[in-house]
C-alpha positions, 0 to 999 in steps of 0.5 A: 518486517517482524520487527517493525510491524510493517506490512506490504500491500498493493500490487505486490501483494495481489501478484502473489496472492493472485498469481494466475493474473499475469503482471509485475508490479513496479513497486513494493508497497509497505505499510509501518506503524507511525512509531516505527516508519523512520526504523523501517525506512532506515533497514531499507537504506542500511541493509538493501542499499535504497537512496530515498528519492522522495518524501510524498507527504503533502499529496492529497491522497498521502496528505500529512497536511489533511491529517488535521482535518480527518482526510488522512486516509489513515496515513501520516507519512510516505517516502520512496526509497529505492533500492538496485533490485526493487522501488519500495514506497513507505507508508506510515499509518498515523496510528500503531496499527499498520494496516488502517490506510488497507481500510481506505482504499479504492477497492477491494482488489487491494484490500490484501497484505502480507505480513512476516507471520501470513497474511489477510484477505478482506474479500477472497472471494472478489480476489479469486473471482477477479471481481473489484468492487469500489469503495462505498464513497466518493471516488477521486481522480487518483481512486478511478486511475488505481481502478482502472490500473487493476482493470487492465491487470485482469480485475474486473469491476 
């Protein structure tokens, strides 16, 4: 993770930050910088034995095709790798830093990661609260769906 500048965020990272809610989330959620997301997609292959199953970039919500258009939501690239022991979904930021796609998500239950050297909050008090509050914009279907997912993990809104 060091050598790349990648992060993990999403469900891992509010299962370990938060571990008094109880659940076990089906992937890990790791966030590159754009220059080095073919760096870090290829340890998982070499190193953790991962077959990459999909490239999602096209989905609106992980769109390389509305990266022209600035609804990118900070992300450029997303391939699901998966490995004997864990499914590891790859984000690339579309800039250097890796966690401009945390800014956009649907709420603040996710808005967490985990570095090689510690880790970040955005809202603490929400996190240990077990308060989520959505995004100050308009919320899509897959938003509702990622809210409600959290919801049924014990973070309310």
């Amino acid at each position: 993770m060091r050598d790349t500048g990648t992060i993990v965020s999403g469900s891992f990272s509010v299962s370990y930050m938060h571990p008094e809610l109880h659940f076990s989330p089906r992937d890990i959620d790791c966030y590159t910088p754009i220059h080095r997301f073919n760096d870090f997609c290829d340890f998982v292959v070499s190193r953790l034995g991962g077959v990459v199953q999909s490239n999602l970039c096209g989905k609106p919500d992980y769109g390389s095709t509305y990266a022209s258009s600035g609804l990118s939501r900070g992300i450029s690239k997303r391939r699901r790798i998966v490995t004997p022991r864990a499914t590891f979904d790859v984000i690339g930021s579309i800039t250097s830093c890796a966690f401009l796609p945390i800014t956009y998500f649907h709420s603040t239950a996710v808005m967490n990661y985990i570095s090689a050297d510690g880790f970040g909050i955005a809202y603490p008090l929400a996190l240990f609260s077990s308060i989520n509050i959505p995004a100050g914009r308009a919320i899509s279907k897959s938003d509702a769906d990622g809210i409600a997912k959290y919801e049924t993990r014990g973070i309310r809104v």
